[in-house]
Structure formats: C-alpha cells, structure tokens
C-alpha positions, 0 to 999 in steps of 0.5 A: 500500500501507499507510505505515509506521509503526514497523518493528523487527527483532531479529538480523534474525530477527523483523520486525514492522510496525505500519502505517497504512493508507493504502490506499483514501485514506478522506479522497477516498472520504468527499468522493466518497461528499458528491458531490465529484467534483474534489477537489483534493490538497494536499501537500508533494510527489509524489515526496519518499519521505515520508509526503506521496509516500504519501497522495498516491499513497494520493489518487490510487489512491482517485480511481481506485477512485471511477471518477475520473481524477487530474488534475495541475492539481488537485495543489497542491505546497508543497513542505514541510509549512510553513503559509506554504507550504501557503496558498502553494500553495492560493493558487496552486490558486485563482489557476490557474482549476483548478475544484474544489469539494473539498480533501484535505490531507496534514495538519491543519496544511497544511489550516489553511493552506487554510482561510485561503488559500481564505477569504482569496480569498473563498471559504467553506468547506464552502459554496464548497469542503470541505476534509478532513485527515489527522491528528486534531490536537487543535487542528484542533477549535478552529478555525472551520470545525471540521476534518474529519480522520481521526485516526490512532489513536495510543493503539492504535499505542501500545498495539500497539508495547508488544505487539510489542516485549514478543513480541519480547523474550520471542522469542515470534512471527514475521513480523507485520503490523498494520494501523491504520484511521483514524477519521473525525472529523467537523467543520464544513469539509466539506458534501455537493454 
C-alpha cells in the first residue's frame, strides 16, 4: 500500500492522510518497461518499519506485477541510509557474482553511493548497469551520470497539508485520503537493454 506521509487527527474525530504512493514501485516498472529484467534493490533494510521496509516491499510487489520473481541475492542491505554504507553494500552486490544489469535505490543519496561503488569496480553506468532513485534531490542533477529519480512532489504535499489542516480547523470534512504520484525525472544513469 501507499507510505505515509503526514497523518493528523483532531479529538480523534477527523483523520486525514496525505500519502505517497508507493504502490506499483514506478522506479522497477520504468527499468522493466528499458528491458531490465534483474534489477537489483538497494536499501537500508527489509524489515526496519521505515520508509526503506516500504519501497522495498513497494520493489518487490512491482517485480511481481512485471511477471518477475524477487530474488534475495539481488537485495543489497546497508543497513542505514549512510553513503559509506550504501557503496558498502553495492560493493558487496558486485563482489557476490549476483548478475544484474539494473539498480533501484531507496534514495538519491544511497544511489550516489552506487554510482561510485559500481564505477569504482569498473563498471559504467547506464552502459554496464542503470541505476534509478527515489527522491528528486536537487543535487542528484549535478552529478555525472545525471540521476534518474522520481521526485516526490513536495510543493503539492505542501500545498495539500495547508488544505487539510485549514478543513480541519474550520471542522469542515471527514475521513480523507490523498494520494501523491511521483514524477519521473529523467537523467543520464539509466539506458534501455
């Protein structure tokens, strides 16, 4: 289901969720649509009860959804966020033999890290292997290759919590929920196969 992104409640009466969605991972079903067919998931945990947990199960239900099998040793745990331990652990997918010609990261930062690691084993990218995101982080554009990502749409969150807190206020409205799609933004670190 969709990640949550803002939850409010008011004397327990109102209940509003501003979410964004997670379902059908947009970033595994864009490789798959360039051809990939293993794609590996970088990410901080599978079971941290945190945003990681949730694109990574967004991840594998998008395999599923694309005909595809989730695969355990195409699953390269962090175990944190950190850069360092993002180009740890995509060392450690590279090292492990695990054939795979695509990289869907759990964020711009981690997938930084992977450029780097994978670069640094003499890999290319896009040309021996695409690497998409999820963040949209103004810095991910000024990197070489530019990063794929989706962006979450930050200004219309913006823009929509105000709403839901000034119906809130005014006891306007009931049960709601909203759901946010993130834009693809198109860069250099992705290629068909």
């Amino acid at each position: 289901g969709p990640a949550p992104a803002a939850v409010a409640k008011v004397n327990n009466r109102y209940r509003y969720r501003l979410t964004l969605s997670t379902k059908n991972c947009r970033a595994v079903r864009e490789l798959h649509r360039l051809g990939h067919r293993r794609i590996a998931a970088l990410v901080a945990a599978t079971d941290d009860r945190s945003i990681s947990e949730l694109r990574y199960h967004g991840y594998a239900r998008a395999l599923r959804e694309c005909g595809l099998e989730p695969e355990p040793e195409l699953v390269a745990c962090a175990g944190s966020f950190g850069m360092h331990d993002a180009y740890a652990a995509t060392q450690r997918l590279i090292d492990s033999g695990a054939e795979f010609t695509a990289i869907f990261a759990i964020s711009d930062m981690m997938a930084i890290a992977a450029i780097k690691a994978l670069e640094d084993r003499g890999k290319s990218v896009p040309g021996d292997c695409s690497v998409l995101a999820i963040d949209g982080l103004e810095l991910s554009e000024y990197i070489r290759p530019t990063l794929t990502t989706l962006c979450q749409p930050g200004e219309r969150m913006g823009a929509e919590s105000v709403r839901i807190l000034m119906d809130m206020i005014e006891g306007r409205g009931g049960n709601r929920q909203i759901l946010l799609e993130p834009e693809l933004r198109p860069g250099g670190s992705v290629r068909a196969v």
